[in-house]
N, CA and C of each residue as an Amber inpcrd file, in Angstrom:
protein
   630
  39.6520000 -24.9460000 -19.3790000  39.1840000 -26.0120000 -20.2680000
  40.3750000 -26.8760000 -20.6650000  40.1750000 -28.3820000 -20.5990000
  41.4920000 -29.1960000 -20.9740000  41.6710000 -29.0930000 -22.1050000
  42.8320000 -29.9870000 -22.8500000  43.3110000 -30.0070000 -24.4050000
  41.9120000 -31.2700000 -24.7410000  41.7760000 -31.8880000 -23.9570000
  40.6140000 -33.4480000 -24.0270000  39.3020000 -32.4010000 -24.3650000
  39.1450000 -31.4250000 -23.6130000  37.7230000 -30.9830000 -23.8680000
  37.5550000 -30.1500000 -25.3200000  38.4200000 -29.3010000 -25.6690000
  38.7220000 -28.4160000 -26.5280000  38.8060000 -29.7810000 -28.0600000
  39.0410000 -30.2800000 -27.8930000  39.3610000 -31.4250000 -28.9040000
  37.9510000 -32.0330000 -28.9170000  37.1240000 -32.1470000 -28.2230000
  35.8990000 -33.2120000 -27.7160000  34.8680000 -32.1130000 -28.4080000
  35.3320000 -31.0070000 -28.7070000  34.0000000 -29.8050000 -29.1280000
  34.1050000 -29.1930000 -30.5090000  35.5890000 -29.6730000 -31.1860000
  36.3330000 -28.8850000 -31.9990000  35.7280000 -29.2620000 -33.4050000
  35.5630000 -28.3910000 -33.9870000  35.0980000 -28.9530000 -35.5510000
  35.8570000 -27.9460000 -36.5100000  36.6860000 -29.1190000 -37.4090000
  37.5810000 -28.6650000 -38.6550000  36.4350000 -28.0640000 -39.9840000
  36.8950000 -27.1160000 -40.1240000  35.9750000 -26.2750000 -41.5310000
  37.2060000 -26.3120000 -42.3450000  36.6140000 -26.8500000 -43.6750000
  37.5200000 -26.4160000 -44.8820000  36.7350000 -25.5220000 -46.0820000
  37.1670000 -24.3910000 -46.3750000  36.5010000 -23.7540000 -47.6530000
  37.3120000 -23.8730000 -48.9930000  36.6870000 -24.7460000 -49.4440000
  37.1360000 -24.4770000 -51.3710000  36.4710000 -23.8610000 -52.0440000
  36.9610000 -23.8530000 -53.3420000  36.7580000 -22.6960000 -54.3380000
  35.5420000 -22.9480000 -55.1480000  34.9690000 -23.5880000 -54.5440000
  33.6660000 -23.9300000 -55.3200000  32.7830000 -22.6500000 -55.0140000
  31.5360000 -22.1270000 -55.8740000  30.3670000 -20.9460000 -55.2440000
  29.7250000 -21.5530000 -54.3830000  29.6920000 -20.7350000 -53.2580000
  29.2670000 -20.5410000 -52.2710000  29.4720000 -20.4880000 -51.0750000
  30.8070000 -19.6570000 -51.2480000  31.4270000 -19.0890000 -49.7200000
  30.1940000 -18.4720000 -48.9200000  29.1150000 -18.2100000 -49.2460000
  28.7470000 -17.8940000 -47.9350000  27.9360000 -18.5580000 -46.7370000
  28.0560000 -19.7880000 -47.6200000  27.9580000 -20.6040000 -46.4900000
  28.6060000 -21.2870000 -45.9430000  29.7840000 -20.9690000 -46.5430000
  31.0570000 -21.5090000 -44.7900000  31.0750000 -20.6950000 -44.2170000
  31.3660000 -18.9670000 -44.8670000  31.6680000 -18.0630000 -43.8950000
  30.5510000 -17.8230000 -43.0830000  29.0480000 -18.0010000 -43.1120000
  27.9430000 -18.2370000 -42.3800000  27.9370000 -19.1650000 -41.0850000
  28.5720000 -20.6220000 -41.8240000  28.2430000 -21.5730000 -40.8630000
  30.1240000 -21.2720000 -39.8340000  30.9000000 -20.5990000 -40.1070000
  32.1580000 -20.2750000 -39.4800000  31.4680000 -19.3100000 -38.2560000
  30.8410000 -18.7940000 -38.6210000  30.0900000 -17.6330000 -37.7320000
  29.3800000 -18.0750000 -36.9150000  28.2870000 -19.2920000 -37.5410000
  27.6640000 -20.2080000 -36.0120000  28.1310000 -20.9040000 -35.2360000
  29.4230000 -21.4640000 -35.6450000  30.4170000 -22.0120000 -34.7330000
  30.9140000 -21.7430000 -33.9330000  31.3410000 -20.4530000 -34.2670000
  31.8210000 -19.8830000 -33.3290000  31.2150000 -19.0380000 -31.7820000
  29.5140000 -18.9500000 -32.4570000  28.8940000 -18.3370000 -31.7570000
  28.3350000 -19.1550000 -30.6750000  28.7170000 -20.3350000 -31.3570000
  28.2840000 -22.0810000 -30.4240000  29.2510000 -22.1980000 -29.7610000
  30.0560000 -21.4480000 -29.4860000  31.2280000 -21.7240000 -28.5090000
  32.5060000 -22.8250000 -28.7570000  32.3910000 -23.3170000 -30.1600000
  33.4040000 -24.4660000 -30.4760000  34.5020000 -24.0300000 -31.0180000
  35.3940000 -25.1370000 -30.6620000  37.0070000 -24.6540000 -31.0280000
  36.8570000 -24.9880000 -32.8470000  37.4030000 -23.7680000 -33.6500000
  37.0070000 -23.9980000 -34.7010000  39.0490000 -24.3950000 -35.8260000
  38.4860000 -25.2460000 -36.3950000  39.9910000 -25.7660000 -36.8920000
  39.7230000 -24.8190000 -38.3380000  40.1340000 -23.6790000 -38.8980000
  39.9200000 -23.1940000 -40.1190000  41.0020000 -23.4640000 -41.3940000
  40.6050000 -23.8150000 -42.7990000  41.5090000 -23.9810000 -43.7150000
  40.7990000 -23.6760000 -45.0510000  41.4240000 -22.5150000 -45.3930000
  40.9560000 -22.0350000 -46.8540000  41.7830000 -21.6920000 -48.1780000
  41.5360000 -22.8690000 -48.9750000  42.2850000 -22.9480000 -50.1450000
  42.4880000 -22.0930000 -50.8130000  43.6110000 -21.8050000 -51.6170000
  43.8390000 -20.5150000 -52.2210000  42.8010000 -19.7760000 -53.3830000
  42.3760000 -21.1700000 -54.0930000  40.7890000 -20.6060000 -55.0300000
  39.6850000 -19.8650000 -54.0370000  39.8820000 -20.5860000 -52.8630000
  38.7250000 -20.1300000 -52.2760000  38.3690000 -18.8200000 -51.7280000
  39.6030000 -18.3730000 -51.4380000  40.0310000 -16.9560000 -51.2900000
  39.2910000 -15.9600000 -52.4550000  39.1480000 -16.4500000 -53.7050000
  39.1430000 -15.9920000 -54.7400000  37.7770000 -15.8460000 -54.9100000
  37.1600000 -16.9030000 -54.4290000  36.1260000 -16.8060000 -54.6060000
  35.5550000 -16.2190000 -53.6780000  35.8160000 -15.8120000 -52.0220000
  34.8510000 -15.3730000 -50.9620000  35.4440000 -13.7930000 -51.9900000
  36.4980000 -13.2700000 -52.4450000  36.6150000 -11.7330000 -52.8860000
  35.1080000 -11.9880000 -53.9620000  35.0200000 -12.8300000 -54.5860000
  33.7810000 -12.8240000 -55.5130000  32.8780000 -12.2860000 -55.1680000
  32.2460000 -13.4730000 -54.1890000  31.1660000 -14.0340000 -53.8150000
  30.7870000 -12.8860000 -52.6540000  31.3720000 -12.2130000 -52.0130000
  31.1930000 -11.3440000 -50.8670000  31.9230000 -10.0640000 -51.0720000
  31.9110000  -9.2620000 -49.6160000  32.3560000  -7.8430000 -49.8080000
  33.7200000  -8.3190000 -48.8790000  34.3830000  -9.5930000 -48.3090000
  35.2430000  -9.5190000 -47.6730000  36.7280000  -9.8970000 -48.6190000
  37.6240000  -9.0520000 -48.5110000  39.1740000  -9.3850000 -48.8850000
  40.1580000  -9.9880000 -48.2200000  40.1110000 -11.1250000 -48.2380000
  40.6540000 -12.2370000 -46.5620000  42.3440000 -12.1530000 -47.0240000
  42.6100000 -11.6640000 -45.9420000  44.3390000 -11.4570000 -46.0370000
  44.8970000 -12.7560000 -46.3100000  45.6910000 -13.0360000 -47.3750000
  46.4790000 -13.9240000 -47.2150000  47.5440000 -15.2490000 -46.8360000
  47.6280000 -14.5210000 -45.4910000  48.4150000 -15.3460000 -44.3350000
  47.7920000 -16.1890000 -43.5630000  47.7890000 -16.7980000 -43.0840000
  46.8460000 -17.5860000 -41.9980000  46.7440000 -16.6940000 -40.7360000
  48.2600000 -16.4530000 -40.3900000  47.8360000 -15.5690000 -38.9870000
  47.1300000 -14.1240000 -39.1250000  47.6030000 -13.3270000 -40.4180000
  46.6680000 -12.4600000 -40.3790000  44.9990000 -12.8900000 -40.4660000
  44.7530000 -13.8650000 -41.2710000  43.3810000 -14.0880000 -41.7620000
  42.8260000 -14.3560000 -40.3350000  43.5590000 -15.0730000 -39.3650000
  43.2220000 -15.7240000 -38.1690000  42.6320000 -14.0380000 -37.2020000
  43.4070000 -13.1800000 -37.3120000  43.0520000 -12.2540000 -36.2430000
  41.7490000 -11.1860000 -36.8670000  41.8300000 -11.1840000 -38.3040000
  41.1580000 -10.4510000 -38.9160000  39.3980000 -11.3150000 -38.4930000
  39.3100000 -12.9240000 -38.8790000  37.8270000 -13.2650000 -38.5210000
  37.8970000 -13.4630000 -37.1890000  38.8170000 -13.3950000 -36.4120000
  38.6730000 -13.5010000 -34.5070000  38.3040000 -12.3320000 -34.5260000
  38.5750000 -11.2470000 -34.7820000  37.5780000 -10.1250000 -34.6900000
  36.2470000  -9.4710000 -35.2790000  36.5090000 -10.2120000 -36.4990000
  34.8280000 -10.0810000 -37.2110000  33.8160000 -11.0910000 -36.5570000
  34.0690000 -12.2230000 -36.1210000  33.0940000 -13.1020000 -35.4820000
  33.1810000 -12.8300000 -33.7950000  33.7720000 -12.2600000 -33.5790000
  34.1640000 -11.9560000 -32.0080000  34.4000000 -13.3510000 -31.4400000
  35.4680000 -14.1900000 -31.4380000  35.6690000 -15.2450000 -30.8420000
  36.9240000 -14.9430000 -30.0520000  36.6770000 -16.0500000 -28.6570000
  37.7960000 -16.1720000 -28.0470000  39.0430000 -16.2860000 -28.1720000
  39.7290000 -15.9650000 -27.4130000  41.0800000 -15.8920000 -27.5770000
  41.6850000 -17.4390000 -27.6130000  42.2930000 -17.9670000 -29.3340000
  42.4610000 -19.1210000 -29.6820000  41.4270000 -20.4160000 -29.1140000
  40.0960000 -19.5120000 -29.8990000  38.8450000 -20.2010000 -30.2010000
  39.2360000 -20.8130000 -31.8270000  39.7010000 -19.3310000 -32.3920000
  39.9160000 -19.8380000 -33.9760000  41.2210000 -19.8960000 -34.4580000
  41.7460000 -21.0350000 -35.2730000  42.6690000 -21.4230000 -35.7330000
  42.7370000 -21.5000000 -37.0150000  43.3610000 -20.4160000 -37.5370000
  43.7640000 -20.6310000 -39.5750000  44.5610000 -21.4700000 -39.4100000
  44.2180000 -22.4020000 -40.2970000  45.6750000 -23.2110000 -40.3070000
  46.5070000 -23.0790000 -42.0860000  48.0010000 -22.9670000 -42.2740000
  48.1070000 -22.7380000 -43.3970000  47.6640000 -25.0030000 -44.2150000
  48.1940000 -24.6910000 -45.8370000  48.0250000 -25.6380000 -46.3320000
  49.1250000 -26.7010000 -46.1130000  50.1220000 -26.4040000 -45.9750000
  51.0680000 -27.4940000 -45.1940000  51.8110000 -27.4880000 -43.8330000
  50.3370000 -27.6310000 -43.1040000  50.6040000 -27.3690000 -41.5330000
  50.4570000 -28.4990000 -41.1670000  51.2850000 -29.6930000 -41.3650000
  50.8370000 -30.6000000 -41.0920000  51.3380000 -31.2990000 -39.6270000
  51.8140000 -30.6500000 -38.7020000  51.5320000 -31.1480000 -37.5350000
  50.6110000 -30.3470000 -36.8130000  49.2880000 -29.8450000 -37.4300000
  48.2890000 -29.0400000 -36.6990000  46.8880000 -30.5260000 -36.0640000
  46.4360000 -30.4090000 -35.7320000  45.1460000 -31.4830000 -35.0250000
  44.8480000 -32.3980000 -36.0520000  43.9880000 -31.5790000 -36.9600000
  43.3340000 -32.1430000 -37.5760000  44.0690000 -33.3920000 -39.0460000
  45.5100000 -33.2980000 -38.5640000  46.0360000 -33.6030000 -39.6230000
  46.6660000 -35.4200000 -38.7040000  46.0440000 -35.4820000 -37.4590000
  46.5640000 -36.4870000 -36.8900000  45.8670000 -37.3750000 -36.1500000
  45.4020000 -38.2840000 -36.7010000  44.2770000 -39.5540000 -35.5750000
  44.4920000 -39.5910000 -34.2050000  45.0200000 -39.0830000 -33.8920000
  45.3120000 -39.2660000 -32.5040000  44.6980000 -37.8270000 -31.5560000
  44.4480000 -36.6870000 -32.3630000  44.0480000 -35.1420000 -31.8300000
  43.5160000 -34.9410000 -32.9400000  42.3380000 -35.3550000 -33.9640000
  41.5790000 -34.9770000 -34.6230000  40.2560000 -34.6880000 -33.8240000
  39.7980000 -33.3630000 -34.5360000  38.2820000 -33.1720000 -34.0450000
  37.4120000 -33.7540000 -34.0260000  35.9340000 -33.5060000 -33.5040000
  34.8470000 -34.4060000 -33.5380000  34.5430000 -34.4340000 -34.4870000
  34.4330000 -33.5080000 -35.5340000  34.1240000 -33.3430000 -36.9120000
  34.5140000 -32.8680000 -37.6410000  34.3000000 -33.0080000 -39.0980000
  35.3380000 -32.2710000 -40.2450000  33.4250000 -31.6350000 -41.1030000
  33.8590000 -30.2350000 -41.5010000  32.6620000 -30.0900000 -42.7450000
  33.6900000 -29.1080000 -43.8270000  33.5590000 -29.6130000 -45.2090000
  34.4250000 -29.3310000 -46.4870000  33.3480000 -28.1130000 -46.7510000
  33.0050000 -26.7780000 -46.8460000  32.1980000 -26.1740000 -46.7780000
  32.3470000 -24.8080000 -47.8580000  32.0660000 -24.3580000 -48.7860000
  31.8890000 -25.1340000 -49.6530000  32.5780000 -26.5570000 -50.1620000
  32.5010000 -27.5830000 -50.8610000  33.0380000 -28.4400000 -51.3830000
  33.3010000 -28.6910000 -53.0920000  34.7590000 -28.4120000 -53.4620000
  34.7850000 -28.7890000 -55.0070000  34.4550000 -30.5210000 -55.4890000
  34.4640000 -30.4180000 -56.5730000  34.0550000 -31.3810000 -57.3580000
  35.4980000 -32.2000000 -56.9990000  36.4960000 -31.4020000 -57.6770000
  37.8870000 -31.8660000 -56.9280000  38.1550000 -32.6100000 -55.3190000
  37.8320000 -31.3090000 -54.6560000  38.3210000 -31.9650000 -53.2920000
  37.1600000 -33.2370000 -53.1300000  36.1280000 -33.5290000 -53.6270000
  35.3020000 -34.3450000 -53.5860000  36.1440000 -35.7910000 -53.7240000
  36.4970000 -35.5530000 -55.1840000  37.5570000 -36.4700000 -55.8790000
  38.7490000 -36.7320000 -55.1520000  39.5500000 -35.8940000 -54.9810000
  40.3520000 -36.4000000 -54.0200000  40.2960000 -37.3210000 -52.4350000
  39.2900000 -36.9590000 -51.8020000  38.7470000 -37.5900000 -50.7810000
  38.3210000 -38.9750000 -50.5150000  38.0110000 -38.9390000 -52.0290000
  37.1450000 -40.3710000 -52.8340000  38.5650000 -41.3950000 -52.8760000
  39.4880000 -40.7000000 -53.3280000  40.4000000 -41.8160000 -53.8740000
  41.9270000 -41.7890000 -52.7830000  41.4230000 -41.1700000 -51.1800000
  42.0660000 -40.8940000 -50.3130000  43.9000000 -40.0290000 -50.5090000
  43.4720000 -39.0720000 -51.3060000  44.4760000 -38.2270000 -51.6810000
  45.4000000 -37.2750000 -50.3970000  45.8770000 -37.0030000 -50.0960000
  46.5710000 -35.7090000 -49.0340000  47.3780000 -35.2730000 -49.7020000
  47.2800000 -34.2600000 -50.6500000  48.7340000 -33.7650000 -51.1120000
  47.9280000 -31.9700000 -50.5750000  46.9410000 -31.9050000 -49.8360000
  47.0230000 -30.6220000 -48.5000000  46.7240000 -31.0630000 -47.6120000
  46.3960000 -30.2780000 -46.6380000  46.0590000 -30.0710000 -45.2550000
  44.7740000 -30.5050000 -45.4080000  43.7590000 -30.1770000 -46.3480000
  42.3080000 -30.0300000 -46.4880000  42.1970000 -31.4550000 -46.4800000
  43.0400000 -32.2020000 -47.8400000  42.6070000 -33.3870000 -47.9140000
  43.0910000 -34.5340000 -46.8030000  44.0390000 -34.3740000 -46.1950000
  44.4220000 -34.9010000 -45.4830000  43.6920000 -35.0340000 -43.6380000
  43.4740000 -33.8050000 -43.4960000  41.9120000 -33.8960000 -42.7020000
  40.8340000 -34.4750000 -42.6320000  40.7830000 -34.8220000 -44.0600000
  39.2480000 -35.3400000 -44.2880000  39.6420000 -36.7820000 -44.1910000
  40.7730000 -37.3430000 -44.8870000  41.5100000 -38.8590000 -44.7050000
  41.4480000 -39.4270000 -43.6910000  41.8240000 -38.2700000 -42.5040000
  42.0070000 -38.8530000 -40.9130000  40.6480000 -38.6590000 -40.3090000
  39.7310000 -38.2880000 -40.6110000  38.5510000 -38.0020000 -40.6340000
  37.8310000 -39.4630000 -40.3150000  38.1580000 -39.9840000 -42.4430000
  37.2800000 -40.9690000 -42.7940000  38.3260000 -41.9880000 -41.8330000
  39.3680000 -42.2620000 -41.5620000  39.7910000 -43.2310000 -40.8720000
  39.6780000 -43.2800000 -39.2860000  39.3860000 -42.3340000 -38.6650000
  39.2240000 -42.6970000 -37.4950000  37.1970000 -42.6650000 -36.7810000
  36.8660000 -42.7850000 -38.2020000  35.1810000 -42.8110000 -38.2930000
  34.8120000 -41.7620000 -37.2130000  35.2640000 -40.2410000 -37.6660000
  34.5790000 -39.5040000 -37.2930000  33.6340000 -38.5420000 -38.0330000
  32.5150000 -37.5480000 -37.5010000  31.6560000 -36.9480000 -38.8690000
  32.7150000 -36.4710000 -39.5580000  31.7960000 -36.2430000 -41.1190000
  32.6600000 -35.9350000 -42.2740000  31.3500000 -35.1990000 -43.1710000
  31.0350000 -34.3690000 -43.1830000  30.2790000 -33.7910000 -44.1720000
  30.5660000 -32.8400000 -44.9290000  29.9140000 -32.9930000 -46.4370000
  30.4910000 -32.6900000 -47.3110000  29.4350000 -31.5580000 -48.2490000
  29.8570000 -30.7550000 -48.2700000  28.6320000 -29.4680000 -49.0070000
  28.9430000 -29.1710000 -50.1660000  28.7400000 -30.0590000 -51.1690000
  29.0510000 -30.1750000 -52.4250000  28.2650000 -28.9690000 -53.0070000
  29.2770000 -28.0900000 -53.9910000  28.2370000 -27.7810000 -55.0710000
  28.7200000 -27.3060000 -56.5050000  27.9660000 -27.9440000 -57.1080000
  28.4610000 -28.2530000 -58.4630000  27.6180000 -28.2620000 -59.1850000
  27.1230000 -28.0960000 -60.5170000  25.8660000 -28.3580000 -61.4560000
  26.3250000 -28.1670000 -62.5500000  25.7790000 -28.9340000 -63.5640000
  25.3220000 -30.6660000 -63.4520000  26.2720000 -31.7990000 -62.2940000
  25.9220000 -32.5370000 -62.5760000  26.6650000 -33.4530000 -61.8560000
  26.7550000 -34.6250000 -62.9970000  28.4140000 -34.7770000 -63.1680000
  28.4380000 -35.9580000 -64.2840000  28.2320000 -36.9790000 -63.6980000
  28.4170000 -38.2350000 -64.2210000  28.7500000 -39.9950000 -63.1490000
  29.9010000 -39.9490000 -62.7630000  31.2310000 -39.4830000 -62.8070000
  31.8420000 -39.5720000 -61.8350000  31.8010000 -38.6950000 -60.8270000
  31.1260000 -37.6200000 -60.6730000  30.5160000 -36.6990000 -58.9460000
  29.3870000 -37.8410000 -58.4690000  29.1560000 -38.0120000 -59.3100000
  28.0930000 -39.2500000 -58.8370000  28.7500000 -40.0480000 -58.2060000
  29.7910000 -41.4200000 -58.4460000  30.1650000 -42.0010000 -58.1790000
  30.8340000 -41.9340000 -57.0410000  31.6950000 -40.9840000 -56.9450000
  32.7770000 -40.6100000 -56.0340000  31.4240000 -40.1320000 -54.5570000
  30.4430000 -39.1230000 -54.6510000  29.7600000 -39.3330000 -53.9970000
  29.0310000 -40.6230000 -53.3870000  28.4900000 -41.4130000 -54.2260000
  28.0420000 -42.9520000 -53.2220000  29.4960000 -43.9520000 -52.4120000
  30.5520000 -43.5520000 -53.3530000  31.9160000 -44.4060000 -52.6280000
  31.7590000 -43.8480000 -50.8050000  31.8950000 -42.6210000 -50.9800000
  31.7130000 -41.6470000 -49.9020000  30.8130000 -42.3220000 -48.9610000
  29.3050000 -41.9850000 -49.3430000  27.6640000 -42.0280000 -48.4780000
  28.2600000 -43.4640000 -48.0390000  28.7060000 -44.6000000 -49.0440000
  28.5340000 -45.5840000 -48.1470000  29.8340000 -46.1650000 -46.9610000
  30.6900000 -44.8020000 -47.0010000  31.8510000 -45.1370000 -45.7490000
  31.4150000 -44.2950000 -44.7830000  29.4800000 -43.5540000 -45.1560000
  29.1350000 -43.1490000 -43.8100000  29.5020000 -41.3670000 -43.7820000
  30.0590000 -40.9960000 -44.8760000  29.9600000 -39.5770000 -44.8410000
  28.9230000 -39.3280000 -45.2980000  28.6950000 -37.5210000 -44.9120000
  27.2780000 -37.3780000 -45.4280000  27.4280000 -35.6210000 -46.2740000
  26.5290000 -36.2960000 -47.5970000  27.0950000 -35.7000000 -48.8690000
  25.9350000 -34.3480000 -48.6440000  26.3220000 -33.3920000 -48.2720000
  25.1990000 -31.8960000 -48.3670000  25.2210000 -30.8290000 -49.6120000
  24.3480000 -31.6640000 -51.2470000  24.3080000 -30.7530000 -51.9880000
  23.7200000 -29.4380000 -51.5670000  24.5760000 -28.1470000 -52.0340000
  23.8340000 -26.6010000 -51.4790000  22.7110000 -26.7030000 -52.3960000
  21.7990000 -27.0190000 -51.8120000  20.4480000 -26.9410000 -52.3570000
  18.9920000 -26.4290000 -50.8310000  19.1890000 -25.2710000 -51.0180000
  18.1090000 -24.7230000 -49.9660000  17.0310000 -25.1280000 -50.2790000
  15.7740000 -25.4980000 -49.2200000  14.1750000 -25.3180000 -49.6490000
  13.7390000 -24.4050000 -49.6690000  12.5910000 -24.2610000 -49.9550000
  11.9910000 -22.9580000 -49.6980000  10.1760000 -22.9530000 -48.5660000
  10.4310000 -24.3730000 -47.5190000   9.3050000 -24.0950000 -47.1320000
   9.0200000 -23.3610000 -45.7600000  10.4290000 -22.8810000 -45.8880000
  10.3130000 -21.4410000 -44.6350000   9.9540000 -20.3980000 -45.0260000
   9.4180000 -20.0830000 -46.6000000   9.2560000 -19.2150000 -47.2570000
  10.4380000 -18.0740000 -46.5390000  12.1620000 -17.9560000 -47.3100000
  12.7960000 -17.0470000 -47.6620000  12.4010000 -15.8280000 -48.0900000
  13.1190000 -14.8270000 -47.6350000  12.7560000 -13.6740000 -48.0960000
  13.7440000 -12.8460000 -48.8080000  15.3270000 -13.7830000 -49.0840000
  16.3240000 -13.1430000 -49.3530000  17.2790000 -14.2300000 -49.4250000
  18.1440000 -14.1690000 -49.9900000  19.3660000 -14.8670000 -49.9090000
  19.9900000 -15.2050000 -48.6810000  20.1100000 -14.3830000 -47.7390000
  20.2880000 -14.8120000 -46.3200000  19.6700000 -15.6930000 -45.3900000
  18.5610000 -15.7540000 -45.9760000  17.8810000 -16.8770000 -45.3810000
  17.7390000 -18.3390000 -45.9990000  18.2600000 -18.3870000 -47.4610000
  18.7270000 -19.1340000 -48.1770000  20.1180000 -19.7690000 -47.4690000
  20.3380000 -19.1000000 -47.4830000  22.3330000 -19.9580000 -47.1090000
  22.1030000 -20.3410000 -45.5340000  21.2790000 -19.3510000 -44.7690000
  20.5300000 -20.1360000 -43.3250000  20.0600000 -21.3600000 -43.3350000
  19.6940000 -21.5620000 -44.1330000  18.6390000 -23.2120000 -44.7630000
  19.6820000 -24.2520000 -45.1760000  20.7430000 -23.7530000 -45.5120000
  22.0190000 -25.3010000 -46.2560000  22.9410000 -24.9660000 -44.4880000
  23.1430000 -23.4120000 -43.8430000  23.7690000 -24.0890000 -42.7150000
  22.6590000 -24.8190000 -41.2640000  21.7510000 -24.4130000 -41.3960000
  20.6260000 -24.9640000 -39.7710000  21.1890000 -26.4650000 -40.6750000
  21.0090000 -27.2660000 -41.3900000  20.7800000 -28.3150000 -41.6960000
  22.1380000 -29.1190000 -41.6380000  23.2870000 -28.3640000 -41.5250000
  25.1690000 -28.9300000 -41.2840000  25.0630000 -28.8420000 -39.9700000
  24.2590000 -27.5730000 -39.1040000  24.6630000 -27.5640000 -37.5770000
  23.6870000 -28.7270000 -37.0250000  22.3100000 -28.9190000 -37.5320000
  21.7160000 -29.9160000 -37.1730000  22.4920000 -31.6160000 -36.9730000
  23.3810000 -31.5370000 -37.8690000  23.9580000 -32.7280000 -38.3110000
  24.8300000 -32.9120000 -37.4880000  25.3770000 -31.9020000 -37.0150000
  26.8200000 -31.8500000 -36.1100000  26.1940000 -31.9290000 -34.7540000
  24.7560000 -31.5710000 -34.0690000  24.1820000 -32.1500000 -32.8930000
  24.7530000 -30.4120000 -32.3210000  24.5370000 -29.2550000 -33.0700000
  24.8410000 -28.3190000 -32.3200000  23.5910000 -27.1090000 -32.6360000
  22.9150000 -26.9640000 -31.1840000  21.9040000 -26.5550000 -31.3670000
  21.4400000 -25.2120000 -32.1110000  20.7820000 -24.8050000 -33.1490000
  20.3280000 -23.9220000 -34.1550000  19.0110000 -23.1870000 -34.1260000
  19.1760000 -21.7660000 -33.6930000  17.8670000 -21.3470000 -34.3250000
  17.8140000 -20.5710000 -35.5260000  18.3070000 -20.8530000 -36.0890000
  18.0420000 -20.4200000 -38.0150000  16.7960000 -20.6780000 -38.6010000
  16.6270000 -22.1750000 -38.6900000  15.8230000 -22.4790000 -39.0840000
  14.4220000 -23.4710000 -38.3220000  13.1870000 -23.2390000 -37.8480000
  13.0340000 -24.1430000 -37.5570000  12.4050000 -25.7380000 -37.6900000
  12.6110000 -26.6350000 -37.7750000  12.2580000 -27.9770000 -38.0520000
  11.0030000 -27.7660000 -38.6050000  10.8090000 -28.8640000 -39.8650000
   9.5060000 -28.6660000 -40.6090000   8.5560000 -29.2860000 -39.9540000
   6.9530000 -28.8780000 -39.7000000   6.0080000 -28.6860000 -38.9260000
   5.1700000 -29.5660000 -39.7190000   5.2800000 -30.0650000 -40.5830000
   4.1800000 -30.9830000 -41.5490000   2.6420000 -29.9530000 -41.9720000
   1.8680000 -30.4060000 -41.2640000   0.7860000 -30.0730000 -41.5850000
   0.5290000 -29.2590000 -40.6790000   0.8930000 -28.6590000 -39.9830000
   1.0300000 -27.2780000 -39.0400000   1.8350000 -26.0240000 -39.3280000
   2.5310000 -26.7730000 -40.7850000   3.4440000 -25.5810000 -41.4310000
   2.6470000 -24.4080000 -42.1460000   3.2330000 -22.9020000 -41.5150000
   2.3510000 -22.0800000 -42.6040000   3.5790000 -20.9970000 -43.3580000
C-alpha cells in the first residue's frame, strides 16, 4: 500500500476529557475494523476520564498506549498511531499529509472553543486547524449540558465553515436495550458521515420501522 493510499483512507481521532469516552473508544474500534489508517491523540483529561468512564487504564506513553490498543483492537502492524501532544511533525499536523478526516471524539466545550477561534497550542488543536484549512471532514462530538450562548456560538461559527457539529445525543428508535447500543447510535451516525460502511445501526425505515 503507498504513503498516497494510506493517507487517502486515514482518519485522525482525537479524545478529550469530556463524558463519553466510549464512544471514541467504540468508534476507534470501528475504524480499525474498517481497515483505516487510524491517526490517534488523547488528551491528558481524557485519560482520566476513559479510567472513569470504563474498565480500561490506558498507559501513559503514546508508544505504550499505541501497542496496548494494537492489541486490544487487533490492528495491523502500524495501522494505529498514538501520537504524543507535541508531535508536531506527525500527518495530521501538516496540509500537505493530512488525513481525509479529523473526528474530536469525545469533544470539550474547550477544545470546541479553541477550534472556533483557530487556537494550536496541541497537537489536537492544531489538527483540527489544518483540517478546517485544507477543507477537509471535521466532525465534532460535542458533549456538554446545558449549553450556554457561547457553545452555541462557537458551534454555528463552526457549522457554517462546513464542519459538522455531533451532539452525543442517541435516539431511541432502534429500541436499545443497553448502553451499548446507545453509544452504537452516536458512532453508526460519525461512520455514516465519514462514507465508511456500518452495520451498527440500521438506517431509519419510516413507516416500515418496528
Amino acid at each position: 500500500m503507498t504513503a498516497k493510499r494510506l493517507q487517502s483512507d486515514a482518519v485522525a481521532l482525537a479524545m478529550t476529557g469530556a463524558s463519553g469516552a466510549p464512544y471514541g473508544l467504540r468508534l476507534l474500534e470501528c475504524l480499525i475494523a474498517a481497515g483505516r489508517t487510524v491517526y490517534l491523540m488523547v488528551s491528558a483529561p481524557a485519560l482520566v476520564v476513559i479510567a472513569q468512564e470504563t474498565d480500561l487504564q490506558l498507559p501513559g506513553r503514546p508508544a505504550e498506549m499505541q501497542s496496548y490498543l494494537t492489541a486490544r483492537y487487533q490492528a495491523a502492524p502500524g495501522q494505529l498511531q498514538v501520537l504524543a501532544r507535541d508531535q508536531w511533525l506527525s500527518p495530521p499536523a501538516s496540509g500537505s499529509s493530512a488525513p481525509r478526516a479529523m473526528v474530536v471524539c469525545p469533544c470539550t466545550s474547550g477544545t470546541l472553543s479553541a477550534i472556533a477561534c483557530g487556537a494550536s497550542d496541541s497537537l489536537i488543536e492544531r489538527a483540527a486547524d489544518v483540517a478546517l484549512k485544507e477543507q477537509r471532514r471535521l466532525i465534532l462530538v460535542v458533549r456538554e449540558m446545558p449549553l450556554s450562548a457561547i457553545h452555541l456560538e462557537n458551534m454555528l461559527k463552526l457549522a457554517r465553515l462546513g464542519v459538522l457539529i455531533f451532539p452525543a445525543s442517541p435516539g431511541f428508535y432502534h429500541h436499545p436495550r443497553g448502553i451499548p447500543d446507545l453509544v452504537d447510535f452516536v458512532v453508526a451516525r460519525v461512520l455514516d458521515h465519514l462514507g465508511i460502511e456500518q452495520s451498527l445501526v440500521p438506517p431509519w425505515a419510516g413507516e416500515n420501522a418496528h
